[in-house]
TITORPA-611078 format. One record per residue (C-alpha): residue number from 0; residue in three letters; x, y, z. Coordinates in pm, 1 decimal. Layout:
  nr rest       c1       c2       c3
 NUM  ALA        X        Y        Z
...
END
This chain:
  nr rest       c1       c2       c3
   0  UNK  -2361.7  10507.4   2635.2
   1  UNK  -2215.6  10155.5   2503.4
   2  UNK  -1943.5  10071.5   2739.2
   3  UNK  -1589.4   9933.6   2551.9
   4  UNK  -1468.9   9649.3   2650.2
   5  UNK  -1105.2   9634.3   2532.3
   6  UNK   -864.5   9854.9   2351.6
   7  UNK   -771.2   9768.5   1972.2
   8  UNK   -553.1   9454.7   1902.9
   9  UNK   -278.9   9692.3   1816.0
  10  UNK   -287.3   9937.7   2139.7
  11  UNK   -115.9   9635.0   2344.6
  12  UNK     27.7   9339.2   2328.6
  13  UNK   -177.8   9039.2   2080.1
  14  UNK   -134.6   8728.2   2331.8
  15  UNK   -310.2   8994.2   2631.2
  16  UNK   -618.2   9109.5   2427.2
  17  UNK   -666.0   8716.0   2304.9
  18  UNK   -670.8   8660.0   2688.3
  19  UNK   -896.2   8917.5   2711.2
  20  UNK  -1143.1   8837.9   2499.6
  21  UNK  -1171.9   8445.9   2629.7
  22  UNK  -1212.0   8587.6   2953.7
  23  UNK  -1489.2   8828.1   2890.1
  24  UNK  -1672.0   8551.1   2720.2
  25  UNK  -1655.1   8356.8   2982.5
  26  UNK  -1854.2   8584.5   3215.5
  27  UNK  -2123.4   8550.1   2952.2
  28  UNK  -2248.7   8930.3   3015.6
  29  UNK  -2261.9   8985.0   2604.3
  30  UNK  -2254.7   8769.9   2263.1
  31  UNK  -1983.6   8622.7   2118.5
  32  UNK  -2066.3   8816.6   1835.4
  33  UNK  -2131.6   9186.4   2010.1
  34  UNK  -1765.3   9075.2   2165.7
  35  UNK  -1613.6   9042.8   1826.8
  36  UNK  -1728.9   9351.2   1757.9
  37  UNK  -1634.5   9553.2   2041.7
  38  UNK  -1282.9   9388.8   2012.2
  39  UNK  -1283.7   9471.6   1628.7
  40  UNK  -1261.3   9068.8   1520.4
  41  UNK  -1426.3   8860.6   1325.6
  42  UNK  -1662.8   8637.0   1499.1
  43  UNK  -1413.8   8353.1   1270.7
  44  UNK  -1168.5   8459.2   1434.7
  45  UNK  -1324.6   8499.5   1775.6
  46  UNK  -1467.1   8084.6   1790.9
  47  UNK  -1130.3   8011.5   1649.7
  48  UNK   -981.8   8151.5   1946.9
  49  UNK  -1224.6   7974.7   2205.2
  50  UNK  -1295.8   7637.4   2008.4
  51  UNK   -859.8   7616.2   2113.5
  52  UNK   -887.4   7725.6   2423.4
  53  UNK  -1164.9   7504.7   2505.2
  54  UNK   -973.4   7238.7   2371.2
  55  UNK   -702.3   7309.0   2565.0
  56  UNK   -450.3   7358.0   2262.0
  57  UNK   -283.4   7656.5   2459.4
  58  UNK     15.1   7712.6   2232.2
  59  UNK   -199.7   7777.5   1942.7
  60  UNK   -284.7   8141.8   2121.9
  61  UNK     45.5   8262.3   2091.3
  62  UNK    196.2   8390.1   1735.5
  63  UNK    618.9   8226.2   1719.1
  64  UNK    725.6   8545.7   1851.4
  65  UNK    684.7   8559.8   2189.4
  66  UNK    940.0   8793.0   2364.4
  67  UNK    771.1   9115.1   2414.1
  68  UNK    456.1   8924.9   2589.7
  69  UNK    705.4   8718.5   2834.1
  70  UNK    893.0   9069.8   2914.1
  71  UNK    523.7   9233.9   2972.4
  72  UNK    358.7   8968.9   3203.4
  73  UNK    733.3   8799.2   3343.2
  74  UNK    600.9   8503.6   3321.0
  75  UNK    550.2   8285.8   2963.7
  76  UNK    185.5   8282.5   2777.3
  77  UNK    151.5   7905.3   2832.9
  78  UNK    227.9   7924.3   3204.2
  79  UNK    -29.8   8247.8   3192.9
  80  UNK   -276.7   8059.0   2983.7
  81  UNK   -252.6   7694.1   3208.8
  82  UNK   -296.4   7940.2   3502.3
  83  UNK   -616.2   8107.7   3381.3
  84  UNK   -783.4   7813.1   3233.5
  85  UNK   -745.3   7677.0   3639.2
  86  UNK   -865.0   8056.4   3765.4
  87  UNK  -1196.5   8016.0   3527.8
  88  UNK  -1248.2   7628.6   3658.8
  89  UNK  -1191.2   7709.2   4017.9
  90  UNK  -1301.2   8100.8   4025.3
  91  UNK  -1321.6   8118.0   4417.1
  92  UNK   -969.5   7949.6   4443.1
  93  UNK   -701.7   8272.9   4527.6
  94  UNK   -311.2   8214.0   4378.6
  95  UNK   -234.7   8056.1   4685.6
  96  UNK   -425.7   7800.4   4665.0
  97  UNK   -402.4   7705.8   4218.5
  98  UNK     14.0   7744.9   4302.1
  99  UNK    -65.2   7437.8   4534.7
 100  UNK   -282.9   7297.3   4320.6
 101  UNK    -34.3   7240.7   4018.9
 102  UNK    195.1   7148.5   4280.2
 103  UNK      3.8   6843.7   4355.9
 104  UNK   -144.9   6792.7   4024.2
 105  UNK    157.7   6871.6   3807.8
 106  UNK    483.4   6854.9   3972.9
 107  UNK    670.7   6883.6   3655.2
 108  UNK    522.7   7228.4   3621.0
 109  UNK    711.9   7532.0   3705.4
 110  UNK    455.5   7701.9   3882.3
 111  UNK    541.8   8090.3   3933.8
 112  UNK    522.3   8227.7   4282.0
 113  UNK    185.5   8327.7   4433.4
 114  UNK    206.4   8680.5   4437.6
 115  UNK    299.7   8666.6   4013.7
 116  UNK    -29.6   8454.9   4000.4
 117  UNK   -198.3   8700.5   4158.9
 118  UNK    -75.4   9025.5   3940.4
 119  UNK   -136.3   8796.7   3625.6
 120  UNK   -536.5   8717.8   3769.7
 121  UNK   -563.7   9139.2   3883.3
 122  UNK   -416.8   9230.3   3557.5
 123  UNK   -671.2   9004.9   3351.2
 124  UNK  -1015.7   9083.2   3592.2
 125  UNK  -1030.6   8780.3   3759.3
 126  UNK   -990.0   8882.1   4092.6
 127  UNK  -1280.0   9039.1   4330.6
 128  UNK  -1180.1   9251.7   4672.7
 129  UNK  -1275.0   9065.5   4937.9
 130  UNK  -1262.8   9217.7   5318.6
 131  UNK   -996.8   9065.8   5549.2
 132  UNK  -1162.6   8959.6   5845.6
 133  UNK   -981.4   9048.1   6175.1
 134  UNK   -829.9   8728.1   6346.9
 135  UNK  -1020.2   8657.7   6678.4
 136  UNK   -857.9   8633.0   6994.2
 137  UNK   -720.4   8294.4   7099.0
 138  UNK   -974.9   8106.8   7320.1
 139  UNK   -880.1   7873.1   7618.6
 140  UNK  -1160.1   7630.0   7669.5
 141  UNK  -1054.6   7321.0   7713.9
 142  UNK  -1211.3   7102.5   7437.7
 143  UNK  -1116.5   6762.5   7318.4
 144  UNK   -763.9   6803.8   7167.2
 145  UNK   -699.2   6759.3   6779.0
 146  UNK   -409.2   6534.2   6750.3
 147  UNK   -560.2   6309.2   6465.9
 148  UNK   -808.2   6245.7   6227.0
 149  UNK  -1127.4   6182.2   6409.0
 150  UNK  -1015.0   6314.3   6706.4
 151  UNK  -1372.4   6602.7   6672.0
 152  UNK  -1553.9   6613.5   6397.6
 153  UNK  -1801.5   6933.1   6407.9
 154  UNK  -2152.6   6989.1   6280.8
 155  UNK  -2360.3   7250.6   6200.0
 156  UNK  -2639.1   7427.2   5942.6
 157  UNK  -2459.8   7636.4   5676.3
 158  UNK  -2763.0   7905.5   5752.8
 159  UNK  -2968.3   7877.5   5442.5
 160  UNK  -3011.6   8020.7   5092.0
 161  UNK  -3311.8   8048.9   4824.4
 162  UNK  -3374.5   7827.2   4571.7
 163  UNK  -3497.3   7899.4   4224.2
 164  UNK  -3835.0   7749.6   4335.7
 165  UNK  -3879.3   7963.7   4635.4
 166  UNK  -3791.4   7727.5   4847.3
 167  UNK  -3541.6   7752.0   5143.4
 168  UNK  -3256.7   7508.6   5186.2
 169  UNK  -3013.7   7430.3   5515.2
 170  UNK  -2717.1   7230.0   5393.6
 171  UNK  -2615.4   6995.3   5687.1
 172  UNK  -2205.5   6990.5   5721.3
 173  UNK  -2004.4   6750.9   5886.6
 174  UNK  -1575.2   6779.6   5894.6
 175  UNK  -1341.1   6602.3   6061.2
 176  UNK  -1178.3   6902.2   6249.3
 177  UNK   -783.2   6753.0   6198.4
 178  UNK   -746.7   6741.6   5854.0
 179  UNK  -1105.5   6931.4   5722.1
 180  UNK  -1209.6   6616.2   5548.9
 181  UNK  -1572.5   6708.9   5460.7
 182  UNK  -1770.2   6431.1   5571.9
 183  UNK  -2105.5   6580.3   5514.5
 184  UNK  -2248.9   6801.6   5316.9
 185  UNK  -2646.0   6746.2   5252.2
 186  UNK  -2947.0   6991.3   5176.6
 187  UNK  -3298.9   6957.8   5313.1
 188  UNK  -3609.3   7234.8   5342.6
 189  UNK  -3611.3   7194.4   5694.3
 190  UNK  -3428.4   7179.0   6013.0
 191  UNK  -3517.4   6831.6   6183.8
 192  UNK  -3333.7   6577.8   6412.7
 193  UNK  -3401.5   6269.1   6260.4
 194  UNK  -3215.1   6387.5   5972.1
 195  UNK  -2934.7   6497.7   6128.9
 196  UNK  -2931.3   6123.9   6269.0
 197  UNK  -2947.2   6020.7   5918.0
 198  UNK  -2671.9   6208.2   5790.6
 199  UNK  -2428.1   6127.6   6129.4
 200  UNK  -2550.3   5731.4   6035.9
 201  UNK  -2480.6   5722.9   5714.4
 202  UNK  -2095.7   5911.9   5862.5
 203  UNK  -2079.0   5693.6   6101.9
 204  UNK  -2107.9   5359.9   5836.8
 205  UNK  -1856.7   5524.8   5617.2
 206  UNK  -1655.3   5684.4   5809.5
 207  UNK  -1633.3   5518.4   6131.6
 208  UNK  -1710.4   5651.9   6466.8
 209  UNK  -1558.4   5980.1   6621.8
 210  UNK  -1432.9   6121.3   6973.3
 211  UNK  -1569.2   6380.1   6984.7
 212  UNK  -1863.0   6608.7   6791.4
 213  UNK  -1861.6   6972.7   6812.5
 214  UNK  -2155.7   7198.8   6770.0
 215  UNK  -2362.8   7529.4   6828.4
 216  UNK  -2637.7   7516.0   7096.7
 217  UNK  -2906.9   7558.5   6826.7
 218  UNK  -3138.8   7263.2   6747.8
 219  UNK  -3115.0   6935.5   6734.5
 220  UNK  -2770.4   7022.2   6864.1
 221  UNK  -2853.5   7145.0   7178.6
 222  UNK  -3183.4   7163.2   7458.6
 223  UNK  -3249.5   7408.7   7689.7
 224  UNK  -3235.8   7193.6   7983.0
 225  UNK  -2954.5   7030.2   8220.9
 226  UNK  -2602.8   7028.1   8064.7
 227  UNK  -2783.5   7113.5   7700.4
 228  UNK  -2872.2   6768.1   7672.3
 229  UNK  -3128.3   6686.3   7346.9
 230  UNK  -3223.9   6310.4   7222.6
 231  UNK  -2923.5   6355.4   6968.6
 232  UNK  -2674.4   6445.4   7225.0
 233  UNK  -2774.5   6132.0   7419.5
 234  UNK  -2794.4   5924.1   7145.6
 235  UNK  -2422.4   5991.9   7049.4
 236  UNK  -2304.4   5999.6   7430.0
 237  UNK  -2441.6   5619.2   7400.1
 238  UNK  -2211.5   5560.2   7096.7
 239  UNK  -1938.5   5638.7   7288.8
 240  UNK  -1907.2   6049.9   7152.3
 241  UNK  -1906.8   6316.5   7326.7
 242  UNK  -2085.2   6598.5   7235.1
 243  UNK  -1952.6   6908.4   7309.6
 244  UNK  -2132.8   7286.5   7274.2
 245  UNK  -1922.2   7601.6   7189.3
 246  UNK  -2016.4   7896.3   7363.2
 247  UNK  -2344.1   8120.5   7308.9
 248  UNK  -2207.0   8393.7   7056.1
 249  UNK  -1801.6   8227.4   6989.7
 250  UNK  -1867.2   8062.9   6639.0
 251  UNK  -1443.2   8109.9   6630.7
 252  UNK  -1476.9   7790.3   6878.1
 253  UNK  -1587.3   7629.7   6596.0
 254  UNK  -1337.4   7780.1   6325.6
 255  UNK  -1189.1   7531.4   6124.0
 256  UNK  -1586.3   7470.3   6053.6
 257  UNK  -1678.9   7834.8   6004.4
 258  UNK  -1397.2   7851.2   5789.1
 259  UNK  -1512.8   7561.3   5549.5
 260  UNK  -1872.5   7733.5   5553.4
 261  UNK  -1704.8   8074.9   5465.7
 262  UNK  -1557.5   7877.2   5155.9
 263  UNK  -1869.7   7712.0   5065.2
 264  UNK  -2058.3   8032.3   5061.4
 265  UNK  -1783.7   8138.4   4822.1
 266  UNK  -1845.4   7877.8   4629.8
 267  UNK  -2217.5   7910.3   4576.6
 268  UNK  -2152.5   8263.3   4461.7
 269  UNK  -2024.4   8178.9   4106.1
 270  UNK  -2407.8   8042.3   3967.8
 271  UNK  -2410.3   7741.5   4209.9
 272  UNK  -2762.8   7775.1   4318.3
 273  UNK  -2999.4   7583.7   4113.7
 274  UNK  -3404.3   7555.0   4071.6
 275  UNK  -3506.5   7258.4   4335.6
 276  UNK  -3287.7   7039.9   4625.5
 277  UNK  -3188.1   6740.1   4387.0
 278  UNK  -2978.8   6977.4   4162.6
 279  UNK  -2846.7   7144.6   4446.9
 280  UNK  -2758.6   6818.5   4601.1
 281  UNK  -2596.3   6759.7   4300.0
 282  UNK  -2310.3   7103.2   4307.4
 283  UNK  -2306.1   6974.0   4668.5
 284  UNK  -2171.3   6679.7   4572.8
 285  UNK  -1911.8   6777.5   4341.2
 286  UNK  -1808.7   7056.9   4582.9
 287  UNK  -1706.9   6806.9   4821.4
 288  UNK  -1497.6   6588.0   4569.6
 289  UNK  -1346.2   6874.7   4501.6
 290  UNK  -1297.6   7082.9   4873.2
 291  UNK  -1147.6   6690.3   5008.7
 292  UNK   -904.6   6604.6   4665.6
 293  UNK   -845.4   6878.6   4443.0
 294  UNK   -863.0   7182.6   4717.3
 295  UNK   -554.3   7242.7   4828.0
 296  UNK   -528.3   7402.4   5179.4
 297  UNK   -221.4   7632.9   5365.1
 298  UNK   -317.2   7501.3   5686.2
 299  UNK   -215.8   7156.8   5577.3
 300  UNK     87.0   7243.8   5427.2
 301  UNK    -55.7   7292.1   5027.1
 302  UNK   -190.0   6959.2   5069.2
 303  UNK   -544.3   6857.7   5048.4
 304  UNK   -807.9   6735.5   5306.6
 305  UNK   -804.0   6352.2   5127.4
 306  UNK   -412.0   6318.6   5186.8
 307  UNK   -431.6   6350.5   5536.6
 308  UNK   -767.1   6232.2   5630.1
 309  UNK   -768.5   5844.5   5764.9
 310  UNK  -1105.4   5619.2   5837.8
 311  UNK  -1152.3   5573.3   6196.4
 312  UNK  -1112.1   5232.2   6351.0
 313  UNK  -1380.9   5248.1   6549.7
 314  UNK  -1698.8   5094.0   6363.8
 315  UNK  -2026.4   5168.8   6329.9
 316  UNK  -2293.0   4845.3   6312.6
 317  UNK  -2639.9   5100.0   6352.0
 318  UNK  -2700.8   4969.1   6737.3
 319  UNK  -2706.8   5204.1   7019.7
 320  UNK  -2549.9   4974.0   7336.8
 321  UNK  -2605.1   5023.1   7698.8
 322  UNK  -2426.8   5237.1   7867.4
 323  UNK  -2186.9   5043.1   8111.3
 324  UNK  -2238.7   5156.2   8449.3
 325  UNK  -2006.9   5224.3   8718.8
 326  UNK  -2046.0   5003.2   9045.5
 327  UNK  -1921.4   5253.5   9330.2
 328  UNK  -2194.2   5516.0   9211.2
 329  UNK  -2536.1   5528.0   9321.6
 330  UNK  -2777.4   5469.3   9036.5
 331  UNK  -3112.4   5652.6   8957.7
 332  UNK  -3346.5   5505.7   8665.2
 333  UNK  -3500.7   5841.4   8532.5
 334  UNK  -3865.1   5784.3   8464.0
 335  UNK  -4175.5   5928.5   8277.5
 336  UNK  -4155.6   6312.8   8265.7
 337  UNK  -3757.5   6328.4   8333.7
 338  UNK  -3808.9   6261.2   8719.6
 339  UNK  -3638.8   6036.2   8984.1
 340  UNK  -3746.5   5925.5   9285.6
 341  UNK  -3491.8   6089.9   9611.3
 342  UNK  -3673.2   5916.3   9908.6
 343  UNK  -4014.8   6055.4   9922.1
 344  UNK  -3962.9   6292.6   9671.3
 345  UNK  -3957.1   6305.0   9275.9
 346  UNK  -3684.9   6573.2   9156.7
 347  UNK  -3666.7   6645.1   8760.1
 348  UNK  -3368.2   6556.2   8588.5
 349  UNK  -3421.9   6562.8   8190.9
 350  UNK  -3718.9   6417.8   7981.5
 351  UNK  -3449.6   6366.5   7726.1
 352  UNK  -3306.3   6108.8   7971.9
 353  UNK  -3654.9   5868.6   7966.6
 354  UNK  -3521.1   5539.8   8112.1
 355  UNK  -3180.6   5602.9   8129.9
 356  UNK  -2974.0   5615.2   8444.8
 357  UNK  -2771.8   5900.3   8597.1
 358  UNK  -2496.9   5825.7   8826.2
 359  UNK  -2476.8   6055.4   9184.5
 360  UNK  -2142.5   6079.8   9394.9
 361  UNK  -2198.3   6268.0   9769.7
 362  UNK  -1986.5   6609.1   9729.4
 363  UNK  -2118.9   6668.1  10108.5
 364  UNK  -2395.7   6658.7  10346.8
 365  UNK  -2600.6   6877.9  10135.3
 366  UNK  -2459.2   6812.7   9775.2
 367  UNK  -2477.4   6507.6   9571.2
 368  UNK  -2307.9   6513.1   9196.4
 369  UNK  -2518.6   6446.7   8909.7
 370  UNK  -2351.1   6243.9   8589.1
 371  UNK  -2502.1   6105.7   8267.3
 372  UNK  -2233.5   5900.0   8061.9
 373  UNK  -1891.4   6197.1   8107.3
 374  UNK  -2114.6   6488.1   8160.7
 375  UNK  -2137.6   6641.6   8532.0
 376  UNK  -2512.4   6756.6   8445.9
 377  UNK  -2564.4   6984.4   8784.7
 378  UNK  -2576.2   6894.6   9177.4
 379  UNK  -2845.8   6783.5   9383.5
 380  UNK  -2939.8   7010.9   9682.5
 381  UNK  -3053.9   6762.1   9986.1
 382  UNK  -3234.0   7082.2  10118.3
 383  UNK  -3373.7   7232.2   9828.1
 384  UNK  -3510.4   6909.7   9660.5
 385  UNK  -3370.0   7054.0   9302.7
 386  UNK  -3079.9   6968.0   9094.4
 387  UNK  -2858.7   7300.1   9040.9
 388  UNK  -2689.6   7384.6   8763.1
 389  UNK  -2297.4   7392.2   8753.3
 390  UNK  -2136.0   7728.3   8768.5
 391  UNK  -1933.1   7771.9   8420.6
 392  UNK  -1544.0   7722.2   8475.4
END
């Protein structure tokens, strides 16, 4: 049975079935010329309509008389029409978020109030029902505080996603957690450390240095050893960052982050997945221009990640210094196979920490703290001959 896709031009108002008919040809699911027939046009008639609206010659879809549309939609056809050309180029953008957009973009512009936007976009199909996600409970932990730009940045895999050549790709995000600059955003078939350290160098040059980096305990992130320590995490406690782990199963630790992957996914919905990495790299690309200058965000006020976002001052020159270390600490050089020497003994420490040194501080006659850089990595039991991991809290 052929499904109908609009009433006849004269069973409702002319401006709303012109609106109609751009919009179903924009989805693309039939013909121009099946749509002129369903809608009972010409196909003339029909490219006349879209060769203006592509041009952006808005008032030309509207006849002089205009009062009955106004009355049926509250708000005027070129206000409707400015608002749905933005709805088609940003399709996962909500009325929030276009309102704020032609706020920034277009001050002059009497933008109508979101929730109009929003009966205009649910009255013309361009709105999909999305599940509200409950808000998780607040969380206590005391991570570095977010006061400014650079402050944390956080890192993770945005999971990964098929190609059109069967491949798999892991984008790589980075975002500074204050103002959700995306600093990152890179694709690769496969999880590996060195290119995480090529992404946070290329950051780093860019960018400057951070505080702080937040992650998940997955890999490179994250070993299984003393205080989660992995070559990466040393490498950036040597820059002067420190690397700090959310909890096993509390992604809402890392929200802000989660949230920007949650829009990304979004994103990659409308026909953003392409046939190999380089095109992919390419949406990628233009997502983030777009997410850091053009996205406007509630969080920061309707403004957008670029406006508040500010280089660091510390720089980057691609060396990894010496750690300075402290003179009223006893010092042990960790050797081959993680181990240091505790009189006659050898006690394993990390074989992430190959010539580095670890700082010890007597707790009391059995205990001896164990530090690397700011990170208490367990205690040393005089008896037991065995470093023991820190309780949590």
């Amino acid at each position: 049975m052929e499904r109908r896709l609009a009433m006849p031009w004269n069973e409702t108002v002319i401006m709303e079935q012109r609106l109609q008919f751009i919009i179903a040809c924009k989805r693309k699911e039939y013909s121009v010329a099946e749509l002129c027939r369903q809608f009972g046009i010409s196909r003339k008639t029909g490219y006349k309509w879209l060769e203006r609206y592509e041009s952006k010659d808005l008032s030309s879809l509207y006849d002089r008389s205009r009062a009955r549309h106004q009355q049926a939609l509250r708000i005027s056809t070129d206000v409707a029409l400015r608002l749905i050309v933005a709805k088609h180029a940003h399709p996962d953008w909500g009325p929030r978020k276009i309102r704020d957009w032609f706020r920034l973009k277009d001050p002059e512009f009497s933008v109508p109030a979101a929730s109009t936007i929003g009966d205009l976009f649910k009255k013309n199909g361009l709105v999909n029902s999305l599940i509200r996600r409950p808000r998780p409970p607040c969380y206590h932990k005391e991570f570095t505080a977010i006061e400014a730009p650079n402050d944390v940045w956080s890192a993770d895999f945005k999971g990964d996603f098929l190609l059109g050549n069967k491949r798999r790709c892991y984008p790589f995000t980075l975002t500074d957690n204050h103002s959700r600059f995306i600093l990152s955003c890179q694709g690769t078939y496969r999880i590996r450390g060195d290119f995480v350290v090529s992404c946070l160098e290329k950051a780093f040059y860019e960018y400057g240095l951070p505080y702080a980096i937040r992650t998940d305990n997955g890999k490179p992130f994250a070993g299984s050893g003393l205080a989660g320590l992995s070559q990466l995490s040393v490498w950036l406690i040597k820059l002067g960052i420190l690397p700090e782990r959310i909890d096993l199963g509390h992604p809402e630790q890392n929200g802000r982050h989660e949230r920007m992957h949650r829009s990304l996914k979004t994103g990659m919905i409308y026909d953003r997945l392409y046939n190999d990495l380089s095109l992919q790299q390419d949406w990628f690309d233009h997502y983030v221009a777009e997410f850091n200058n053009e996205r406007p965000h509630e969080s920061l006020n309707g403004l957008t990640p670029g406006h508040i976002y500010k280089r660091s001052q510390r720089e980057y020159d691609g060396k990894t210094p010496q750690m300075t270390l402290p003179d009223d600490k006893l010092l042990k050089k960790v050797g081959s196979h993680g181990l240091i020497r505790w009189g006659s003994q050898r006690i394993f420490v990390s074989e992430v920490l190959d010539g580095e040194y670890v700082c010890l501080t007597q707790e009391d006659e059995r205990l001896w703290r164990v530090e690397f850089g700011p990170l208490l990595l367990g205690y040393l039991d005089n008896q037991a001959k065995k470093i023991i991991r820190p309780k949590k809290g």
